[in-house]
C-alpha positions as a Markdown table, in Angstrom:
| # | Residue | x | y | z |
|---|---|---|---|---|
| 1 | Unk | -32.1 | 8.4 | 31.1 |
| 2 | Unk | -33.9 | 9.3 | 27.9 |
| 3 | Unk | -32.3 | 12.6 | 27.7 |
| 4 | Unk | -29.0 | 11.1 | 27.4 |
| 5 | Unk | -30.2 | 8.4 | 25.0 |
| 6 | Unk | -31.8 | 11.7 | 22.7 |
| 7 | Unk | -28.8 | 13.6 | 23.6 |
| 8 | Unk | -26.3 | 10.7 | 22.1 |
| 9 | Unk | -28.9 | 9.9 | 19.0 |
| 10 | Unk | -28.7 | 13.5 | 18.3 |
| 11 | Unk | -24.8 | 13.5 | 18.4 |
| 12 | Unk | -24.7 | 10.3 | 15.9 |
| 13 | Unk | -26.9 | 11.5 | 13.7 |
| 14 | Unk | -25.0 | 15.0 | 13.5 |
| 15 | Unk | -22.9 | 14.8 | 9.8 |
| 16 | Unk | -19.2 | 14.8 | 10.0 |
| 17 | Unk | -17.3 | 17.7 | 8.8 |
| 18 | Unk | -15.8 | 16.8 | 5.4 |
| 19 | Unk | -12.0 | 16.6 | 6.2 |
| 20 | Unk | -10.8 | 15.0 | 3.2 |
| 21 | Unk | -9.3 | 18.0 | 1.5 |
| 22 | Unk | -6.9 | 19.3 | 3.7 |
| 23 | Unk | -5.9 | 15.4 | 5.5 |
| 24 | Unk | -5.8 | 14.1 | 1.8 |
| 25 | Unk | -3.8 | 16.6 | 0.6 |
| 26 | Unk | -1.6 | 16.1 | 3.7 |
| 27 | Unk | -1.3 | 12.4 | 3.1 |
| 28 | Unk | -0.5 | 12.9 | -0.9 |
| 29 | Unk | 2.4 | 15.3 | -0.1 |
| 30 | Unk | 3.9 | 12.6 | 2.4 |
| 31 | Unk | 3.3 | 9.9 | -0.3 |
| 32 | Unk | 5.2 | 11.8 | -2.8 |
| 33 | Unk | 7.7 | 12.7 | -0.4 |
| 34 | Unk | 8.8 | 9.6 | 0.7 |
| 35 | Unk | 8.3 | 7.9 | -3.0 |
| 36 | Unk | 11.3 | 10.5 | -3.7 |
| 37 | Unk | 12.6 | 10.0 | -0.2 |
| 38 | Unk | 13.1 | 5.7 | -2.2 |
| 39 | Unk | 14.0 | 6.6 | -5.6 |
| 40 | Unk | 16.7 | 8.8 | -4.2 |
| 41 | Unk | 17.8 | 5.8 | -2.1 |
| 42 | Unk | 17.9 | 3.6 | -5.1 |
| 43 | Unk | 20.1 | 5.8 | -7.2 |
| 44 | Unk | 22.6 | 6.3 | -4.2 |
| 45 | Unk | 22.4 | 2.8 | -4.5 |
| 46 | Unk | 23.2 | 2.3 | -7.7 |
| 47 | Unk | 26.1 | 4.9 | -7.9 |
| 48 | Unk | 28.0 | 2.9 | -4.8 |
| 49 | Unk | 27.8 | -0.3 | -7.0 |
| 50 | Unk | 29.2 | 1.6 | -9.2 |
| 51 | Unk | 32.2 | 3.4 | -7.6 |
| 52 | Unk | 32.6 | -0.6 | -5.8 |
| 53 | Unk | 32.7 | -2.3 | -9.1 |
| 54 | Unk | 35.5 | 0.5 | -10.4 |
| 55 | Unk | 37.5 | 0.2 | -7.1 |
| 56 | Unk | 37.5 | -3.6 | -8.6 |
| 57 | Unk | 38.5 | -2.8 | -12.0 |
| 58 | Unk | 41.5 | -1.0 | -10.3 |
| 59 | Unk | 42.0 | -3.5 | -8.1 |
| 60 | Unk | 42.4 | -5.9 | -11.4 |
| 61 | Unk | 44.1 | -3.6 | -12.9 |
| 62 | Unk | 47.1 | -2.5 | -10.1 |
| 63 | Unk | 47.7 | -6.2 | -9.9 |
| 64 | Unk | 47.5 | -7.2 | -13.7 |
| 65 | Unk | 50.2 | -4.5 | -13.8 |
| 66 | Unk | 52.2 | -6.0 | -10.7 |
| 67 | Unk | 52.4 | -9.7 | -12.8 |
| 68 | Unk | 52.8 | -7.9 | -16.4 |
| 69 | Unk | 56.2 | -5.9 | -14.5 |
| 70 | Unk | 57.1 | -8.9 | -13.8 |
| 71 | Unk | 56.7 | -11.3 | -16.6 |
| 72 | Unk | 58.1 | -7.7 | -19.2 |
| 73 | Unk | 60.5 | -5.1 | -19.4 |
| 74 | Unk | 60.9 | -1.2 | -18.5 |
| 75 | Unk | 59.3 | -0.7 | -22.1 |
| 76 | Unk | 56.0 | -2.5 | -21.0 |
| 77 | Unk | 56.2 | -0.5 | -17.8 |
| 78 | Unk | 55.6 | 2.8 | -18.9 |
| 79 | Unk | 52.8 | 1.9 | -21.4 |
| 80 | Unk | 51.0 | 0.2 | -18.4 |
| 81 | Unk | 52.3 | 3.4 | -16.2 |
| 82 | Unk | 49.8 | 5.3 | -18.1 |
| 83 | Unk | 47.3 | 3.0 | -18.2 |
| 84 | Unk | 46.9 | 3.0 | -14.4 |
| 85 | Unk | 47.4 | 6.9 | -14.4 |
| 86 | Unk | 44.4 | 6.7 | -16.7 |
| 87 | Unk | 42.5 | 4.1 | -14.5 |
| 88 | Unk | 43.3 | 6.1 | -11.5 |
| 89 | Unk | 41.4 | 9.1 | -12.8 |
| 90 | Unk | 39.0 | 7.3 | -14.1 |
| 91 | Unk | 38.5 | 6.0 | -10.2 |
| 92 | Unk | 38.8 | 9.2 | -9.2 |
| 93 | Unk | 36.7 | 11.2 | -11.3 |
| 94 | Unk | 33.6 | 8.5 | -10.0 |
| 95 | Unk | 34.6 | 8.9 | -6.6 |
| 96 | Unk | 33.8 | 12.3 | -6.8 |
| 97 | Unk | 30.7 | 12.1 | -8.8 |
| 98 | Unk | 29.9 | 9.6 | -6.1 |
| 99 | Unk | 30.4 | 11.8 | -3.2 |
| 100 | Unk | 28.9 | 14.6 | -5.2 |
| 101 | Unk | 25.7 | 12.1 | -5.8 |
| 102 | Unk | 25.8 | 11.3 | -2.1 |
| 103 | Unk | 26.1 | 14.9 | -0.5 |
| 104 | Unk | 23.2 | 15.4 | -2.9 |
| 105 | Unk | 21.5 | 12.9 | -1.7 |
| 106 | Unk | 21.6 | 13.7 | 1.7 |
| 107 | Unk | 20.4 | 17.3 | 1.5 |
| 108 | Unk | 17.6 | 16.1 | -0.6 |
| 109 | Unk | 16.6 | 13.2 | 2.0 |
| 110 | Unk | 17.0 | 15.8 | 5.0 |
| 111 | Unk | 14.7 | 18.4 | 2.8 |
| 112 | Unk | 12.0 | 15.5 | 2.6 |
| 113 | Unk | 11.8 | 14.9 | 6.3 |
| 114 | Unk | 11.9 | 18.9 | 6.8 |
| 115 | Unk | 9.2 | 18.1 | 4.8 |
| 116 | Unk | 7.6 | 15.9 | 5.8 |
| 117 | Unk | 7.6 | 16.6 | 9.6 |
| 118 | Unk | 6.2 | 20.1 | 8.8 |
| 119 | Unk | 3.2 | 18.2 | 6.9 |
| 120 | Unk | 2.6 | 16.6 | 9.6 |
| 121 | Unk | 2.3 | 19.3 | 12.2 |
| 122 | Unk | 0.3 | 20.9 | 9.5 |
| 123 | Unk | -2.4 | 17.8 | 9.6 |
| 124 | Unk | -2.2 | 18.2 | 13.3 |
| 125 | Unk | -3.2 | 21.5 | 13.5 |
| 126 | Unk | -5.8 | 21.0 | 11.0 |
| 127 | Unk | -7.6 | 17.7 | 13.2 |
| 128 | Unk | -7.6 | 20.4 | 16.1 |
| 129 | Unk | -9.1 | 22.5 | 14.0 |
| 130 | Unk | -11.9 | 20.0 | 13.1 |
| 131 | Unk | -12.6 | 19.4 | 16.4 |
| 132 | Unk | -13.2 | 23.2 | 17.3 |
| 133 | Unk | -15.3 | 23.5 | 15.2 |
| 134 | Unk | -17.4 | 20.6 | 15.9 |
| 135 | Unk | -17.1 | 21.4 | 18.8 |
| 136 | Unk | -18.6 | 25.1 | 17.9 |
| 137 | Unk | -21.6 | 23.0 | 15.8 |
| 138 | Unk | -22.7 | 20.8 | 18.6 |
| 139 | Unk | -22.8 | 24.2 | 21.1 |
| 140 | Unk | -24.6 | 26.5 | 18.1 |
| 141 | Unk | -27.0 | 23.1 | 17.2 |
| 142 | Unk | -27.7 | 22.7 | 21.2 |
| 143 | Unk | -28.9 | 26.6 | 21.4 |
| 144 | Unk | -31.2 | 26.4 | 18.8 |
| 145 | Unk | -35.2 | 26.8 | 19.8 |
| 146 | Unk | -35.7 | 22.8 | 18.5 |
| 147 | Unk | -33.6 | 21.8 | 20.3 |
| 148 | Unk | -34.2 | 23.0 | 23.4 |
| 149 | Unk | -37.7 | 22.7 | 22.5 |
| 150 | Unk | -37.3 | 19.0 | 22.3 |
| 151 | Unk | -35.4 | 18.5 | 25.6 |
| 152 | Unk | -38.0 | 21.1 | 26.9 |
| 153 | Unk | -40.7 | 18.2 | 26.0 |
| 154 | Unk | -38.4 | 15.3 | 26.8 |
| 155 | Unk | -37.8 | 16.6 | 30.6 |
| 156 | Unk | -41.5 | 16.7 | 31.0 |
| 157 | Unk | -42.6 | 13.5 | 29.3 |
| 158 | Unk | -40.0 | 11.8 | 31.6 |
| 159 | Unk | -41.8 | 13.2 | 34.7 |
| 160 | Unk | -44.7 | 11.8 | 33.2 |
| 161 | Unk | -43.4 | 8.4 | 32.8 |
| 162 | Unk | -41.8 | 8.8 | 36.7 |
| 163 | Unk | -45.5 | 9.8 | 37.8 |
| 164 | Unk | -47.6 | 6.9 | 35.7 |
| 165 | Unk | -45.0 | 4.3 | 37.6 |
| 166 | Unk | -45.2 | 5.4 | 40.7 |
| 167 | Unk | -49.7 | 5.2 | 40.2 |
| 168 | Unk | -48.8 | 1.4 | 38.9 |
| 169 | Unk | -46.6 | 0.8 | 41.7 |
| 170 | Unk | -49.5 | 1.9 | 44.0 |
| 171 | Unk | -52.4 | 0.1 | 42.4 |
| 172 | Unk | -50.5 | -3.3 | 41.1 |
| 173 | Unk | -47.6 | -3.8 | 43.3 |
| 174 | Unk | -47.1 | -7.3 | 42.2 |
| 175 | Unk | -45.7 | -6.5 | 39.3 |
Protein backbone atom coordinates (compact mmCIF):
# COMPACT_ATOMS: atom_id res chain seq x y z
CA UNK A 1 0.00 0.00 0.00
CA UNK A 2 2.71 2.50 0.72
CA UNK A 3 4.80 1.55 -2.11
CA UNK A 4 2.13 2.60 -4.41
CA UNK A 5 1.29 5.77 -2.48
CA UNK A 6 5.55 6.50 -2.85
CA UNK A 7 5.41 5.20 -6.19
CA UNK A 8 2.40 7.78 -7.41
CA UNK A 9 4.01 10.76 -5.15
CA UNK A 10 7.14 10.06 -6.94
CA UNK A 11 5.31 10.24 -10.42
CA UNK A 12 3.52 13.72 -9.44
CA UNK A 13 6.33 15.20 -8.31
CA UNK A 14 8.32 14.19 -11.55
CA UNK A 15 8.53 17.78 -13.88
CA UNK A 16 6.76 17.70 -17.07
CA UNK A 17 8.67 17.88 -20.27
CA UNK A 18 8.39 21.39 -21.59
CA UNK A 19 6.22 20.89 -24.82
CA UNK A 20 5.42 24.33 -25.50
CA UNK A 21 7.78 24.87 -28.39
CA UNK A 22 6.97 22.41 -30.89
CA UNK A 23 2.70 22.27 -29.73
CA UNK A 24 2.90 26.23 -29.78
CA UNK A 25 4.39 26.54 -32.82
CA UNK A 26 1.85 23.87 -34.15
CA UNK A 27 -0.99 25.84 -32.82
CA UNK A 28 0.46 29.43 -34.30
CA UNK A 29 0.71 27.90 -37.83
CA UNK A 30 -3.00 26.66 -37.64
CA UNK A 31 -4.02 30.13 -36.27
CA UNK A 32 -2.38 31.85 -39.14
CA UNK A 33 -3.72 29.37 -41.44
CA UNK A 34 -7.10 29.63 -40.84
CA UNK A 35 -6.99 33.66 -40.16
CA UNK A 36 -5.99 33.40 -44.07
CA UNK A 37 -8.25 30.42 -44.57
CA UNK A 38 -11.18 33.95 -43.37
CA UNK A 39 -9.76 36.79 -45.01
CA UNK A 40 -9.71 34.75 -48.18
CA UNK A 41 -13.31 33.98 -47.54
CA UNK A 42 -14.14 37.64 -47.11
CA UNK A 43 -12.65 38.90 -50.29
CA UNK A 44 -14.44 36.01 -52.27
CA UNK A 45 -17.11 37.56 -50.63
CA UNK A 46 -16.77 40.72 -51.51
CA UNK A 47 -15.89 40.09 -55.27
CA UNK A 48 -19.41 38.03 -55.67
CA UNK A 49 -21.23 41.30 -54.35
CA UNK A 50 -19.53 42.70 -56.73
CA UNK A 51 -20.04 40.63 -59.97
CA UNK A 52 -24.03 40.52 -58.36
CA UNK A 53 -24.34 44.22 -58.18
CA UNK A 54 -22.89 44.52 -61.99
CA UNK A 55 -25.21 41.60 -63.21
CA UNK A 56 -27.76 44.47 -61.78
CA UNK A 57 -26.38 47.37 -63.43
CA UNK A 58 -26.93 45.23 -66.71
CA UNK A 59 -29.97 44.14 -65.74
CA UNK A 60 -30.91 48.12 -65.50
CA UNK A 61 -29.34 48.77 -68.17
CA UNK A 62 -30.82 45.87 -70.96
CA UNK A 63 -34.20 47.09 -69.81
CA UNK A 64 -33.54 51.00 -69.76
CA UNK A 65 -32.55 50.19 -73.34
CA UNK A 66 -35.79 47.98 -73.98
CA UNK A 67 -38.15 51.26 -72.84
CA UNK A 68 -35.64 53.98 -74.47
CA UNK A 69 -36.23 51.60 -78.05
CA UNK A 70 -39.31 52.15 -77.50
CA UNK A 71 -40.07 55.64 -76.51
CA UNK A 72 -36.86 56.74 -79.66
CA UNK A 73 -35.77 56.07 -82.98
CA UNK A 74 -33.12 53.79 -84.88
CA UNK A 75 -30.69 56.86 -84.22
CA UNK A 76 -31.05 56.37 -80.29
CA UNK A 77 -30.64 52.65 -80.95
CA UNK A 78 -27.30 52.39 -82.05
CA UNK A 79 -25.82 54.91 -79.49
CA UNK A 80 -27.40 52.73 -76.70
CA UNK A 81 -26.30 49.52 -79.01
CA UNK A 82 -22.88 50.47 -77.87
CA UNK A 83 -23.57 51.29 -74.65
CA UNK A 84 -24.68 47.81 -73.83
CA UNK A 85 -21.78 46.32 -75.97
CA UNK A 86 -19.69 48.43 -73.47
CA UNK A 87 -21.69 47.24 -70.35
CA UNK A 88 -21.52 43.75 -71.59
CA UNK A 89 -17.79 43.75 -71.32
CA UNK A 90 -17.61 45.56 -68.62
CA UNK A 91 -19.88 42.44 -67.07
CA UNK A 92 -17.72 40.30 -68.68
CA UNK A 93 -14.44 41.43 -67.93
CA UNK A 94 -15.65 41.02 -63.87
CA UNK A 95 -16.95 37.79 -64.40
CA UNK A 96 -13.74 36.62 -65.28
CA UNK A 97 -11.83 38.44 -62.68
CA UNK A 98 -14.47 36.84 -60.49
CA UNK A 99 -13.87 33.38 -61.52
CA UNK A 100 -10.23 34.07 -61.67
CA UNK A 101 -10.57 35.47 -57.82
CA UNK A 102 -12.56 32.37 -57.05
CA UNK A 103 -10.28 29.52 -58.74
CA UNK A 104 -7.69 31.39 -56.68
CA UNK A 105 -9.42 31.20 -53.90
CA UNK A 106 -9.95 27.71 -53.93
CA UNK A 107 -6.43 26.52 -54.51
CA UNK A 108 -5.33 28.78 -51.73
CA UNK A 109 -8.25 27.46 -49.23
CA UNK A 110 -7.34 23.64 -50.33
CA UNK A 111 -3.38 24.66 -49.75
CA UNK A 112 -4.39 25.80 -46.08
CA UNK A 113 -6.14 22.57 -45.16
CA UNK A 114 -3.10 20.56 -46.88
CA UNK A 115 -1.74 22.63 -44.43
CA UNK A 116 -3.20 22.50 -41.87
CA UNK A 117 -3.99 18.71 -41.74
CA UNK A 118 -0.22 18.08 -42.15
CA UNK A 119 0.28 20.42 -38.88
CA UNK A 120 -1.70 18.42 -37.31
CA UNK A 121 -0.29 14.98 -37.89
CA UNK A 122 2.94 16.78 -37.15
CA UNK A 123 1.61 17.75 -33.38
CA UNK A 124 0.50 14.18 -33.21
CA UNK A 125 3.64 12.71 -33.81
CA UNK A 126 5.27 15.15 -31.60
CA UNK A 127 2.59 14.22 -28.25
CA UNK A 128 3.81 10.58 -29.03
CA UNK A 129 6.95 11.60 -28.96
CA UNK A 130 6.58 13.26 -25.47
CA UNK A 131 5.21 10.40 -24.12
CA UNK A 132 8.21 8.11 -25.17
CA UNK A 133 10.16 9.84 -23.68
CA UNK A 134 8.59 10.17 -20.43
CA UNK A 135 8.07 7.21 -20.74
CA UNK A 136 12.07 6.56 -21.07
CA UNK A 137 12.46 9.17 -17.82
CA UNK A 138 10.21 7.38 -15.51
CA UNK A 139 12.17 3.77 -16.59
CA UNK A 140 15.92 5.60 -16.37
CA UNK A 141 14.51 7.59 -12.87
CA UNK A 142 13.19 4.04 -11.52
CA UNK A 143 16.79 2.29 -12.21
CA UNK A 144 18.66 4.69 -10.38
CA UNK A 145 20.46 3.42 -6.92
CA UNK A 146 17.86 6.08 -4.91
CA UNK A 147 15.45 4.94 -6.05
CA UNK A 148 15.61 1.54 -5.57
CA UNK A 149 17.29 2.32 -2.49
CA UNK A 150 14.17 3.94 -1.25
CA UNK A 151 11.74 1.19 -2.28
CA UNK A 152 14.52 -1.15 -0.95
CA UNK A 153 13.77 0.65 2.60
CA UNK A 154 10.11 1.11 1.97
CA UNK A 155 9.53 -2.89 1.35
CA UNK A 156 11.18 -3.43 4.65
CA UNK A 157 9.69 -0.73 6.84
CA UNK A 158 6.29 -2.09 5.52
CA UNK A 159 7.14 -5.61 6.95
CA UNK A 160 7.87 -3.83 9.91
CA UNK A 161 4.63 -2.11 10.27
CA UNK A 162 2.83 -5.74 9.21
CA UNK A 163 4.92 -7.36 12.16
CA UNK A 164 4.31 -4.44 14.99
CA UNK A 165 0.29 -5.09 14.13
CA UNK A 166 0.25 -8.33 14.29
CA UNK A 167 2.35 -8.05 18.26
CA UNK A 168 -0.74 -5.35 18.97
CA UNK A 169 -3.23 -7.61 17.67
CA UNK A 170 -1.81 -10.28 20.08
CA UNK A 171 -1.38 -8.25 23.18
CA UNK A 172 -4.51 -5.72 22.84
CA UNK A 173 -7.11 -7.47 20.79
CA UNK A 174 -9.77 -5.08 21.71
CA UNK A 175 -8.72 -2.63 19.75
Amino acid sequence: MFSQINQETNKSKLAPLNESGVAELLNREISRLQEENDKLKARLRSLESQAMSALDEKTRAERALKDLQKGQGEDTLSVKAQDISSLEDTVAALKEDYERCLSASAASQKDLQVNLVSSKHQFLRVQEQLALAEKELEKKFQQTAAYRNMKEILTKKNEQIKELRKQLQRYEPNE
